[in-house]
PyMOL commands that place a pseudoatom at each C-alpha (Angstrom):
pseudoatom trace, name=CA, resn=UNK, resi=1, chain=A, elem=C, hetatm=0, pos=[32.753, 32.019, 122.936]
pseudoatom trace, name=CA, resn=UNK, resi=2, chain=A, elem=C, hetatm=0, pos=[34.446, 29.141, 122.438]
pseudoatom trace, name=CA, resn=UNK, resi=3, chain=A, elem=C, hetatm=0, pos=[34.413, 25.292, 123.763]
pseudoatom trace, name=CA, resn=UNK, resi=4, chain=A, elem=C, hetatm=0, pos=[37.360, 23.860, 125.955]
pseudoatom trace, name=CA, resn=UNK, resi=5, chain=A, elem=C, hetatm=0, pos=[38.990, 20.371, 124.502]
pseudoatom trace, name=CA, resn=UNK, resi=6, chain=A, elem=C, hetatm=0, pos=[41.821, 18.672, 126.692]
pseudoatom trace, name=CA, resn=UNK, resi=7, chain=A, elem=C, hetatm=0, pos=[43.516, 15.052, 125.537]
pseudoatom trace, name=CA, resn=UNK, resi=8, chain=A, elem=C, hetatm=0, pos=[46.737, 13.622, 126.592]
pseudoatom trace, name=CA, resn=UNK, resi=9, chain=A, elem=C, hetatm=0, pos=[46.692, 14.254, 129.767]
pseudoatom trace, name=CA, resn=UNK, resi=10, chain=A, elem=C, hetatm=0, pos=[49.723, 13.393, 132.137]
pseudoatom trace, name=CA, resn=UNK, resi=11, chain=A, elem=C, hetatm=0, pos=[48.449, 11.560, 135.027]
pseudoatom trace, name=CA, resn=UNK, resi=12, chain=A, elem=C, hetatm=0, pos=[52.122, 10.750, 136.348]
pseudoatom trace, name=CA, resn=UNK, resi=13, chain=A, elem=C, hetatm=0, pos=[51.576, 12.435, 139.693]
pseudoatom trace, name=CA, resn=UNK, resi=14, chain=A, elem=C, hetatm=0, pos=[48.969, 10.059, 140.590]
pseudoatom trace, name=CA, resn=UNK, resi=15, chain=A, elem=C, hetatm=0, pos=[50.709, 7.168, 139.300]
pseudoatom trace, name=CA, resn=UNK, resi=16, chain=A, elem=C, hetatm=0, pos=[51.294, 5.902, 143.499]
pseudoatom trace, name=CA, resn=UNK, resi=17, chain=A, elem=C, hetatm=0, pos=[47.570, 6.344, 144.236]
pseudoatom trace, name=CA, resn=UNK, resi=18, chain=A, elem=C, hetatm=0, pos=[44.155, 4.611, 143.294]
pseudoatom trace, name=CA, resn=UNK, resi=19, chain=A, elem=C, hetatm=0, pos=[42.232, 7.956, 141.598]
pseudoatom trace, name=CA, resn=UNK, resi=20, chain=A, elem=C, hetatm=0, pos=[43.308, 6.360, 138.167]
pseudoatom trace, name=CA, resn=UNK, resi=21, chain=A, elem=C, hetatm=0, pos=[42.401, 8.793, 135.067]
pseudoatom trace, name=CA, resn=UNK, resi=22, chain=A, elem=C, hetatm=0, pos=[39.541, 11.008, 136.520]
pseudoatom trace, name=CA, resn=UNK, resi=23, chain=A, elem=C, hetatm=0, pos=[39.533, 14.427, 134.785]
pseudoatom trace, name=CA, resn=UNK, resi=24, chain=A, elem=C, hetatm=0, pos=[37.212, 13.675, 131.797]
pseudoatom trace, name=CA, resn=UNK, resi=25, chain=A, elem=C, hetatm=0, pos=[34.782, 16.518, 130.529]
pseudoatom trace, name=CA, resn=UNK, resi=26, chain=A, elem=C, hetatm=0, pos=[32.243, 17.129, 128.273]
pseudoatom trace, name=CA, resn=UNK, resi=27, chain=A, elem=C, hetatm=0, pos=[33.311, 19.315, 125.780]
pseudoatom trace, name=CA, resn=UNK, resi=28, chain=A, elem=C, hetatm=0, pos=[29.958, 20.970, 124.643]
pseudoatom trace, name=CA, resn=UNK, resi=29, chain=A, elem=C, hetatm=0, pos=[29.178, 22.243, 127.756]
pseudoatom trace, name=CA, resn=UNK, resi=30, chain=A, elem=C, hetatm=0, pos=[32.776, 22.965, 129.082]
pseudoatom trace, name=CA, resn=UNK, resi=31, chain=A, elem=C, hetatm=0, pos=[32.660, 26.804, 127.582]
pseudoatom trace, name=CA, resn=UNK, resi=32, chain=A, elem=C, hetatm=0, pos=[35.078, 29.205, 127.276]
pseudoatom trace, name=CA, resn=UNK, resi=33, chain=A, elem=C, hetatm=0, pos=[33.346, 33.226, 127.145]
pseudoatom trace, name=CA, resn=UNK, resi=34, chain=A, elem=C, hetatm=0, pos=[36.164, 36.062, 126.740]
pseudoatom trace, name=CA, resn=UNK, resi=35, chain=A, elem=C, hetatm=0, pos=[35.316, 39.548, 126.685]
pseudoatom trace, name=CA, resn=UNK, resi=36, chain=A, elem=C, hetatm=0, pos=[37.852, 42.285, 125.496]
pseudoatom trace, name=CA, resn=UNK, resi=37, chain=A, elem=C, hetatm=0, pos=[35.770, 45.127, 127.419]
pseudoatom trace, name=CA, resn=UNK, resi=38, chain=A, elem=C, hetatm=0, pos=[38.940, 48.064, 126.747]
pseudoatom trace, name=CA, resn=UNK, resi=39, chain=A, elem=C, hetatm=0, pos=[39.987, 47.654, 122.806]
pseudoatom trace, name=CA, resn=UNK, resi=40, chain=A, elem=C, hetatm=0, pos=[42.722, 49.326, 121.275]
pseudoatom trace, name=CA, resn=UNK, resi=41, chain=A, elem=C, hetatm=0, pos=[43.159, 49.002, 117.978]
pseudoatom trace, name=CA, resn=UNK, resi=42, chain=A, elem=C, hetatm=0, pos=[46.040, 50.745, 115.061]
pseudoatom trace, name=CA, resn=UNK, resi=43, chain=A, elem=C, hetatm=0, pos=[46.503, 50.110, 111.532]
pseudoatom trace, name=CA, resn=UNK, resi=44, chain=A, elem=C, hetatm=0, pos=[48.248, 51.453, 108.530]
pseudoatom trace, name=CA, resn=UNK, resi=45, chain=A, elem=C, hetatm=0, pos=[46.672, 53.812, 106.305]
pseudoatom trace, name=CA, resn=UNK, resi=46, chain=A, elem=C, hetatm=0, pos=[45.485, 51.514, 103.914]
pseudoatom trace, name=CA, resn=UNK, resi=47, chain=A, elem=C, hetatm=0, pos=[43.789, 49.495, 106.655]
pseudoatom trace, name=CA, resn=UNK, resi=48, chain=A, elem=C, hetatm=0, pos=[45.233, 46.293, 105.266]
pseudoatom trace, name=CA, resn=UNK, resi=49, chain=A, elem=C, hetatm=0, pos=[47.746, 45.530, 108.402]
pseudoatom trace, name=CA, resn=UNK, resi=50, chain=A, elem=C, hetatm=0, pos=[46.294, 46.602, 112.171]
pseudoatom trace, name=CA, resn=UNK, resi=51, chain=A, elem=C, hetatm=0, pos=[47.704, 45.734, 116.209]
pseudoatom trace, name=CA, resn=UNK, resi=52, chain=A, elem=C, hetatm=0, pos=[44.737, 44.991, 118.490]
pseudoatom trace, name=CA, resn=UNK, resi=53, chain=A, elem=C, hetatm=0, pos=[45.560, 44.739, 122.191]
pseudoatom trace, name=CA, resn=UNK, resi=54, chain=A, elem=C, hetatm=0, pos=[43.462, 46.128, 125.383]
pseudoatom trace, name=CA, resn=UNK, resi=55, chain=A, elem=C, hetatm=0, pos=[42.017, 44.045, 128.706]
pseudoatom trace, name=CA, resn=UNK, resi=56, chain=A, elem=C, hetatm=0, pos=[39.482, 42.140, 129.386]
pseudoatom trace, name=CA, resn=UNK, resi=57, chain=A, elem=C, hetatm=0, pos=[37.762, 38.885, 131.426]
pseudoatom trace, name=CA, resn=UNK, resi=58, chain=A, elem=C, hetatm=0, pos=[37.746, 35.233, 130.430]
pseudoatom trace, name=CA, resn=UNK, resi=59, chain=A, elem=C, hetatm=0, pos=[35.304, 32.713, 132.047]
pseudoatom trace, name=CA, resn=UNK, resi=60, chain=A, elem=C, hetatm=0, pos=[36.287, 29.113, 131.312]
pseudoatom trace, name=CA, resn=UNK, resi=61, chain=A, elem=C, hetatm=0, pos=[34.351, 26.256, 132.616]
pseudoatom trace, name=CA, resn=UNK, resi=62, chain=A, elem=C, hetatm=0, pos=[35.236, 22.474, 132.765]
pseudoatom trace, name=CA, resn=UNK, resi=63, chain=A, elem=C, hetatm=0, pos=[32.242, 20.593, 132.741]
pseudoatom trace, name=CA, resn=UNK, resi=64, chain=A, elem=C, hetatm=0, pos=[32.950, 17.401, 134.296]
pseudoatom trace, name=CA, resn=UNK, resi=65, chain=A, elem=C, hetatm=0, pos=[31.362, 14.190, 132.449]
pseudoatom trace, name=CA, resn=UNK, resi=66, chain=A, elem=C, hetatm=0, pos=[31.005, 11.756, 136.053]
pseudoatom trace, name=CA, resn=UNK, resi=67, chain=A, elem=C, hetatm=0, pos=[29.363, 12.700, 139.105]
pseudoatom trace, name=CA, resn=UNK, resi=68, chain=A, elem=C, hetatm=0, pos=[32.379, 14.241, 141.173]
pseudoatom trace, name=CA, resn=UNK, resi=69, chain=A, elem=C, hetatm=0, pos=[34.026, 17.327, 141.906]
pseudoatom trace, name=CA, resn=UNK, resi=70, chain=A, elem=C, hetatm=0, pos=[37.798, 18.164, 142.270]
pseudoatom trace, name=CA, resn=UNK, resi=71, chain=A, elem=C, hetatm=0, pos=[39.569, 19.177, 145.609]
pseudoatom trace, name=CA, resn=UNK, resi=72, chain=A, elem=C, hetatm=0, pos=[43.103, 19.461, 147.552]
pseudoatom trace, name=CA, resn=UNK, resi=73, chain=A, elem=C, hetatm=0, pos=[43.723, 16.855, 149.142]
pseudoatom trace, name=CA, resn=UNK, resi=74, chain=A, elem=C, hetatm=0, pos=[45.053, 17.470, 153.036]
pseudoatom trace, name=CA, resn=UNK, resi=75, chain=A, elem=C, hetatm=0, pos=[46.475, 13.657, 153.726]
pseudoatom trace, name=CA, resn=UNK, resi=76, chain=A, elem=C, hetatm=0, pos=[49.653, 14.325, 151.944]
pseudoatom trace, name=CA, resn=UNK, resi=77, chain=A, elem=C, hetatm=0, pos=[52.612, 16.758, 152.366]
pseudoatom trace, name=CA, resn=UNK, resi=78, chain=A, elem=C, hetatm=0, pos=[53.288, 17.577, 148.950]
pseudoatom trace, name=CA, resn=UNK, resi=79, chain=A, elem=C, hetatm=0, pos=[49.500, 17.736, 148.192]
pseudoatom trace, name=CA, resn=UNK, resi=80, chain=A, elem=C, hetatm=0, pos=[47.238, 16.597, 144.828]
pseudoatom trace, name=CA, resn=UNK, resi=81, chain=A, elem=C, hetatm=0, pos=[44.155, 17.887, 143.326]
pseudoatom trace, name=CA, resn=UNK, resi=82, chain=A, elem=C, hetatm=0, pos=[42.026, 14.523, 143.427]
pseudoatom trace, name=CA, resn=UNK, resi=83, chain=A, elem=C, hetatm=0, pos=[38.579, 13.582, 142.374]
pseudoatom trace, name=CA, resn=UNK, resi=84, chain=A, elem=C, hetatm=0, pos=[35.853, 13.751, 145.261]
pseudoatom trace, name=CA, resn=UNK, resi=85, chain=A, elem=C, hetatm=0, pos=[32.911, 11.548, 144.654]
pseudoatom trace, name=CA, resn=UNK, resi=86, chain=A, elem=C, hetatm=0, pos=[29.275, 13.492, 146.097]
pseudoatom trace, name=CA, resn=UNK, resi=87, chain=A, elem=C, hetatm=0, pos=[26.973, 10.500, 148.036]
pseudoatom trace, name=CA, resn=UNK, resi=88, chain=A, elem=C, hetatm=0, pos=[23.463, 12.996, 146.670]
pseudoatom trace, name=CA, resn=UNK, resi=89, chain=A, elem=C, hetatm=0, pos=[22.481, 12.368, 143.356]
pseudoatom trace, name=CA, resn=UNK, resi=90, chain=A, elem=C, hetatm=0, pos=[25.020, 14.950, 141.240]
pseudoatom trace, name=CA, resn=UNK, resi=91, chain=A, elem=C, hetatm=0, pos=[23.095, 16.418, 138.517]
pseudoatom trace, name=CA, resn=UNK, resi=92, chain=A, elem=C, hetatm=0, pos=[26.041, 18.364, 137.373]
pseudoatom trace, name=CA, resn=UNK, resi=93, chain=A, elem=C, hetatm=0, pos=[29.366, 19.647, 138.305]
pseudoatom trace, name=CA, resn=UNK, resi=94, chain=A, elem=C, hetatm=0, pos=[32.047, 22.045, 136.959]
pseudoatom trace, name=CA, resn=UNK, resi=95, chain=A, elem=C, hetatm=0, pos=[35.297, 24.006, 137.578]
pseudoatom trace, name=CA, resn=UNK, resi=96, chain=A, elem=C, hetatm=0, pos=[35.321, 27.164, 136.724]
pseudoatom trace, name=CA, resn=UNK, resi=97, chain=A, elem=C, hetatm=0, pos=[37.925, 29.615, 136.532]
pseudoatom trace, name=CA, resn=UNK, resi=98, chain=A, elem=C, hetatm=0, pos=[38.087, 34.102, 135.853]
pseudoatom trace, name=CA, resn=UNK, resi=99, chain=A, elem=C, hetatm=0, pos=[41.281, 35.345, 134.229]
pseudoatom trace, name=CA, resn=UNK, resi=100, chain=A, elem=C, hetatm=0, pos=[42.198, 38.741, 133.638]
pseudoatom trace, name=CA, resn=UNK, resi=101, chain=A, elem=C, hetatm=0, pos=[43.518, 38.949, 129.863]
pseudoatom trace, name=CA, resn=UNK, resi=102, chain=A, elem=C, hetatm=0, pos=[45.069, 41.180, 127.687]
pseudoatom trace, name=CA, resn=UNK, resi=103, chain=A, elem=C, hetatm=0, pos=[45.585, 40.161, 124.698]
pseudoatom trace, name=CA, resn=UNK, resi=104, chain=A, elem=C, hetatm=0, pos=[48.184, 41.762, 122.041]
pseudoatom trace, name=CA, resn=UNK, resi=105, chain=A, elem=C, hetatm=0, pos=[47.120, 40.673, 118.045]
pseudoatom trace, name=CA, resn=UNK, resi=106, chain=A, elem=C, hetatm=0, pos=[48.638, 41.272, 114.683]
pseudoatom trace, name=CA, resn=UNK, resi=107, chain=A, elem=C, hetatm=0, pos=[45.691, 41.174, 111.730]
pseudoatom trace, name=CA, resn=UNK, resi=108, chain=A, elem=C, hetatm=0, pos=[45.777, 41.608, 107.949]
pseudoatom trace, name=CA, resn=UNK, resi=109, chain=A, elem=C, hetatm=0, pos=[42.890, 42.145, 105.701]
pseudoatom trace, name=CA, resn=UNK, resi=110, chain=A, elem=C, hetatm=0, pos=[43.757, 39.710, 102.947]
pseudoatom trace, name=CA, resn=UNK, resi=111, chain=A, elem=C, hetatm=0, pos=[42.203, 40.656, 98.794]
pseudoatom trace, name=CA, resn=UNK, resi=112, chain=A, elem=C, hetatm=0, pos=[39.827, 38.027, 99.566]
pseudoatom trace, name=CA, resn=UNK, resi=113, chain=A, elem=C, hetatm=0, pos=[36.187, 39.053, 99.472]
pseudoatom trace, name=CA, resn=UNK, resi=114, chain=A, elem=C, hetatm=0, pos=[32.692, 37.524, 100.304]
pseudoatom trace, name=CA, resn=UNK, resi=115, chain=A, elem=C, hetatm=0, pos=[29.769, 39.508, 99.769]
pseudoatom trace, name=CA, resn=UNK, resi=116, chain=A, elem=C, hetatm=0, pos=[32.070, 42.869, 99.425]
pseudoatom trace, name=CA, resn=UNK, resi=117, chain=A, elem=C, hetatm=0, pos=[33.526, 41.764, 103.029]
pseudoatom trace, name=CA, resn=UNK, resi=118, chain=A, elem=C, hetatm=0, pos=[37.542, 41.178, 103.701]
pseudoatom trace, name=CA, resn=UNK, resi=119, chain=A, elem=C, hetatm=0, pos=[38.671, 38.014, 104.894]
pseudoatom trace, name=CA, resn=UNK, resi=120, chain=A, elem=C, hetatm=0, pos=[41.194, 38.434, 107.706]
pseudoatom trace, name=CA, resn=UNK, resi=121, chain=A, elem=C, hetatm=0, pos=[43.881, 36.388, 109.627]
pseudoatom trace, name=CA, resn=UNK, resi=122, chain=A, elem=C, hetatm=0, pos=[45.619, 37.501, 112.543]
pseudoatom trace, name=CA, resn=UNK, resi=123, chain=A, elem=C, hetatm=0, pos=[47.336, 35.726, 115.493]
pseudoatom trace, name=CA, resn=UNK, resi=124, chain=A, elem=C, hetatm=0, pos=[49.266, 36.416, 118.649]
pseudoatom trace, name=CA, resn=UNK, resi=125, chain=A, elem=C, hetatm=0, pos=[49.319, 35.917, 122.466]
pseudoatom trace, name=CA, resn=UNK, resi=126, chain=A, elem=C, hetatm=0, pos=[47.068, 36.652, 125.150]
pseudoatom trace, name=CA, resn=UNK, resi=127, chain=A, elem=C, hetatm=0, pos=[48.411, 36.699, 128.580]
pseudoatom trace, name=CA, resn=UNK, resi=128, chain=A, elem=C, hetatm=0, pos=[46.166, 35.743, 131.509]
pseudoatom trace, name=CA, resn=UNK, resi=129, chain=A, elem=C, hetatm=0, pos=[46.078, 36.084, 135.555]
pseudoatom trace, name=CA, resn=UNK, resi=130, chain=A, elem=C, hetatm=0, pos=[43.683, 33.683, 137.577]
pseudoatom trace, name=CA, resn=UNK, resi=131, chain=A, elem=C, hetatm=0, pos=[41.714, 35.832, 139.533]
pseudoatom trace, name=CA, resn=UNK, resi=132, chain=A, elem=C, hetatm=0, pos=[39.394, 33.154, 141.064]
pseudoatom trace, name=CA, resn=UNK, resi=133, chain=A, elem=C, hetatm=0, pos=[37.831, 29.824, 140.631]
pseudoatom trace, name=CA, resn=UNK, resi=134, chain=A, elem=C, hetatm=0, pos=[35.697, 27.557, 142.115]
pseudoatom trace, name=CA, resn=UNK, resi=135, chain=A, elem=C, hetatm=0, pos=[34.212, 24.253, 141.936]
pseudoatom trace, name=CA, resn=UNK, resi=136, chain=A, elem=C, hetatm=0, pos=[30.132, 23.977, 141.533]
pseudoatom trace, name=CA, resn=UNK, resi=137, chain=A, elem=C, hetatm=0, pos=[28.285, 21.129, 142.115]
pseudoatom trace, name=CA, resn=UNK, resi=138, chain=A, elem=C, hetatm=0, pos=[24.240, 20.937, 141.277]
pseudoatom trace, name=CA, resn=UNK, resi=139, chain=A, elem=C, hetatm=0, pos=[22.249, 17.980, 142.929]
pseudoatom trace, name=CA, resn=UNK, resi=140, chain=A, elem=C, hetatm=0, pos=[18.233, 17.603, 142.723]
pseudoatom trace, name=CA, resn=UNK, resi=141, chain=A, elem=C, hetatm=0, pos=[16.859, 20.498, 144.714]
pseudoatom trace, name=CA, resn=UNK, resi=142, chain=A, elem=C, hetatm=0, pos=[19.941, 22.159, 145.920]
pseudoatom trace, name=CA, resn=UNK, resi=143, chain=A, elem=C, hetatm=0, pos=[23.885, 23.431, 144.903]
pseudoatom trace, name=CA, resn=UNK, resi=144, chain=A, elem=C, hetatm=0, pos=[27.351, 23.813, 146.888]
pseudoatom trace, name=CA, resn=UNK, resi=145, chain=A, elem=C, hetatm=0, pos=[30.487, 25.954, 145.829]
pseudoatom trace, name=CA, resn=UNK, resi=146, chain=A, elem=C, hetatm=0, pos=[33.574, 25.479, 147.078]
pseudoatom trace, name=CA, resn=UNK, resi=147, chain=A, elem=C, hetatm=0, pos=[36.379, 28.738, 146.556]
pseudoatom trace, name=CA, resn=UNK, resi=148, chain=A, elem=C, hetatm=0, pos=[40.162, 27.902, 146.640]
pseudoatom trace, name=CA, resn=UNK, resi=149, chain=A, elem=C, hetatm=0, pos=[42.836, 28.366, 143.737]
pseudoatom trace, name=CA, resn=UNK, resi=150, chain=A, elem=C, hetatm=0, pos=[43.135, 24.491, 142.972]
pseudoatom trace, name=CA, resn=UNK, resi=151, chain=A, elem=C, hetatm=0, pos=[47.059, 24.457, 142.658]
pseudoatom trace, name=CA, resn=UNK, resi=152, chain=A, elem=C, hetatm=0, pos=[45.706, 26.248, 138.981]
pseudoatom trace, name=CA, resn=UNK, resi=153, chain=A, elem=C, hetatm=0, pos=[48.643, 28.078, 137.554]
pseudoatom trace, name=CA, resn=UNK, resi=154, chain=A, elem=C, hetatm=0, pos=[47.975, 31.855, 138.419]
pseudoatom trace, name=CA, resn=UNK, resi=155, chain=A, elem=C, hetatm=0, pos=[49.765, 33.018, 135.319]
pseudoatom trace, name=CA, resn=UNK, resi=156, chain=A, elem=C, hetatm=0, pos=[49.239, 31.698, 131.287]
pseudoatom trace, name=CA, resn=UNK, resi=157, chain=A, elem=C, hetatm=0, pos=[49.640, 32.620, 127.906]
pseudoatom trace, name=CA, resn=UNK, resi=158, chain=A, elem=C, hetatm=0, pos=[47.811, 31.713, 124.780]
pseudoatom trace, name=CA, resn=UNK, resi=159, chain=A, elem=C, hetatm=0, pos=[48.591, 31.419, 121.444]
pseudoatom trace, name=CA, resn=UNK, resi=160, chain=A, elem=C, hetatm=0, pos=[46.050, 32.708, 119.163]
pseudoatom trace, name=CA, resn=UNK, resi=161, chain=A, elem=C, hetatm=0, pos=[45.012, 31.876, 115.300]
pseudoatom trace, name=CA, resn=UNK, resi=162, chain=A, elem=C, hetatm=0, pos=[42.133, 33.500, 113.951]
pseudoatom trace, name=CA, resn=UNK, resi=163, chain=A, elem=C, hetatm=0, pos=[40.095, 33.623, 110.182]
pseudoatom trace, name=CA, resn=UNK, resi=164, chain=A, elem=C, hetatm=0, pos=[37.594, 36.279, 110.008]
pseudoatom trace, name=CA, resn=UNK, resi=165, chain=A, elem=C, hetatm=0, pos=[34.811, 37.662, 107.643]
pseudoatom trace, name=CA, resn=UNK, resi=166, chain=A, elem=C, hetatm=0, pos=[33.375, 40.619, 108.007]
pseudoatom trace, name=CA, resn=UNK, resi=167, chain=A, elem=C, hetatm=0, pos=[31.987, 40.858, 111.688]
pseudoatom trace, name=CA, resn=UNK, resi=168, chain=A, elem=C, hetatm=0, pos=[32.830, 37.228, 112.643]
pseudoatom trace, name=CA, resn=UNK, resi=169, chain=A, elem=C, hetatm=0, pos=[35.788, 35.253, 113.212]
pseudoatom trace, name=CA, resn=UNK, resi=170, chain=A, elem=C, hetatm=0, pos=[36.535, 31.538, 114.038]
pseudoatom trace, name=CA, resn=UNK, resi=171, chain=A, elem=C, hetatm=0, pos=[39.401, 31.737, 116.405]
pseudoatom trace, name=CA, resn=UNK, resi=172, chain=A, elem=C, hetatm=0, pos=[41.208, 29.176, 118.286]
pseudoatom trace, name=CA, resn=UNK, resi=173, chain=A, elem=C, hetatm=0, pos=[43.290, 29.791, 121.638]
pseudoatom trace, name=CA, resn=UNK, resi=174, chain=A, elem=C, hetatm=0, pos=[46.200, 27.307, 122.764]
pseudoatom trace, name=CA, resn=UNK, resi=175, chain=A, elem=C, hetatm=0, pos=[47.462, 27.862, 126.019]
pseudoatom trace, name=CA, resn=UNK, resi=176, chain=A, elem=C, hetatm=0, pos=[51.298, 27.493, 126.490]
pseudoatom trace, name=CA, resn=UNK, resi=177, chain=A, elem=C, hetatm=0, pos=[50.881, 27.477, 130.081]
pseudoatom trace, name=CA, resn=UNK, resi=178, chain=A, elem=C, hetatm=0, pos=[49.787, 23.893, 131.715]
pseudoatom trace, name=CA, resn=UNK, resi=179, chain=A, elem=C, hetatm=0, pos=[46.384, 24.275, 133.806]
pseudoatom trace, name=CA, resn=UNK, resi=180, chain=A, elem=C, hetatm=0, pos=[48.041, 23.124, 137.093]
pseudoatom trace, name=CA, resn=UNK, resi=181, chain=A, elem=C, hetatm=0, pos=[51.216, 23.941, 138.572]
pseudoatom trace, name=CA, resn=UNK, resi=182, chain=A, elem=C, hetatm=0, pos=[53.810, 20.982, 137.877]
pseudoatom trace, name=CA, resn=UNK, resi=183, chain=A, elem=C, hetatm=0, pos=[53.046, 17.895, 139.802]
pseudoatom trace, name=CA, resn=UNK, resi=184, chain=A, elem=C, hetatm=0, pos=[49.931, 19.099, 141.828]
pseudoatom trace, name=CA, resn=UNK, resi=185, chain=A, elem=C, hetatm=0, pos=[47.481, 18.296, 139.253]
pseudoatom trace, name=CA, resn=UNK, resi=186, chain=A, elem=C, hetatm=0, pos=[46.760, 16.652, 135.590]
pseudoatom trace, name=CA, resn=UNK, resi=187, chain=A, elem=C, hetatm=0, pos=[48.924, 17.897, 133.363]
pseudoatom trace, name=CA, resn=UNK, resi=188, chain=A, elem=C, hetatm=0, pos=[47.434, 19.341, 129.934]
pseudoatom trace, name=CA, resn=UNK, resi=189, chain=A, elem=C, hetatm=0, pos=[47.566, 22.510, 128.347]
pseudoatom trace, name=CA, resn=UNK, resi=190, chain=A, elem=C, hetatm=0, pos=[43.718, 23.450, 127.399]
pseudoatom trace, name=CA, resn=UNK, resi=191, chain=A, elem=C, hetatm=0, pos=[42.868, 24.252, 123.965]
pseudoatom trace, name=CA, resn=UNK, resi=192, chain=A, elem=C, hetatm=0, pos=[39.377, 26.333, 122.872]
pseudoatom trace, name=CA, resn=UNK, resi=193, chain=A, elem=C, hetatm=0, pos=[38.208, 26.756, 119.801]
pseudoatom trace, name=CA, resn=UNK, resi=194, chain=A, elem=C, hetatm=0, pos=[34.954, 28.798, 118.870]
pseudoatom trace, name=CA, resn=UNK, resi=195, chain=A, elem=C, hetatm=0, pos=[33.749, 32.084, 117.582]
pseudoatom trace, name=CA, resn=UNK, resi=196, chain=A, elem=C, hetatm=0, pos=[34.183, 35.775, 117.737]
pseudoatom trace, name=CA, resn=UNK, resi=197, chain=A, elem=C, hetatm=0, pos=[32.227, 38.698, 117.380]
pseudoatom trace, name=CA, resn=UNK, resi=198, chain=A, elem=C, hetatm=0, pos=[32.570, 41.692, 116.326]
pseudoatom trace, name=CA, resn=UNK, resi=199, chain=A, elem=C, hetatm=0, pos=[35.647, 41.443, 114.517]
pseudoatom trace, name=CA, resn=UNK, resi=200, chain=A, elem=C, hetatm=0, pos=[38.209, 44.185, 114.566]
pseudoatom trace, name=CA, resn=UNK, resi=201, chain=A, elem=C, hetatm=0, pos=[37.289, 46.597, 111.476]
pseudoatom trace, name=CA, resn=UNK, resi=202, chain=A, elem=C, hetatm=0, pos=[40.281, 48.697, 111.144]
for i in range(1, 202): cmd.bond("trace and resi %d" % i, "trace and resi %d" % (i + 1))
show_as sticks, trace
zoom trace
């Protein structure tokens, strides 16, 4: 689990309208939850060098920090994702988006030791397909959803570092891929950083 942090964000695509600089979040409750649910894991025989890779489910959400929501918007050809402002009292409102991952990791058990436990780095790339998102938006007494893909990228790939010890890791994920396709959206490449568990014991 991990939280989401985005910063210079390239708003040039909205430069000709009026929605100025609208996709601000709170980080600590935009949350990222990945789950490797099929692990595969090989080492050496000494168990100092292993490859982890398998498939599994990521769940990011971007908490949004004013009272809107995001949405295509249908009065232009070329389209934008813009900011839609609720008239109800917005408690709170989020995008969220499901990937399919699989990640592919290279970790070695270092001589460093902590109450008789190895510490461990490892890094690599995960690779990720949107398989749906949609916006949420929670006012005083009731909710609405909205479904559509939100000109999001439907590919990405992540960079990954990670430090572990023992059954626990702090790991942090940097996605190569922007978050929206080129010129239909803000343009940042989301970065989470949190903690694993269990860590791969080869």
């Amino acid at each position: 689990m991990g939280v989401n942090v985005i910063n210079n964000i390239d708003y040039s695509p909205y430069r000709e309208t009026t929605y100025g600089e609208f996709f601000d979040i709170n980080p600590g409750k935009s949350l990222t939850v990945n789950l490797n649910l099929a692990e595969f894991a090989f080492s050496n025989e000494r168990k100092t060098v292993g490859l982890l890779s398998g498939m599994g489910f990521s769940f990011s959400d971007y908490r949004f920090d004013q009272p809107m929501t995001v949405a295509k918007d249908p009065e232009t050809a070329n389209g934008l994702l813009v900011p839609v402002y609720p008239q109800e009292e917005v408690k709170k409102s989020k995008l969220n988006i499901s990937y399919l991952t699989i990640p592919l990791i290279l970790e070695i058990a270092t001589p460093l030791k902590l109450n008789h436990q190895r510490m461990t780095i490892a890094g690599g790339v995960i690779g990720g397909i949107n398989i749906g998102s949609h916006t949420k938006v929670k006012y005083h007494g009731s909710k609405e959803k909205d479904r559509s893909n939100f000109y999001l990228n439907p590919l990405k790939y992540e960079l990954t570092g990670r430090l572990g010890l023992g059954e626990f890791c702090l790991f942090a994920n940097y996605s190569m891929t922007p978050l929206f396709r080129e010129g239909k959206g803000p343009g940042f490449n989301p970065l989470t950083i949190g903690i694993s568990f269990p860590n791969v014991d080869f």
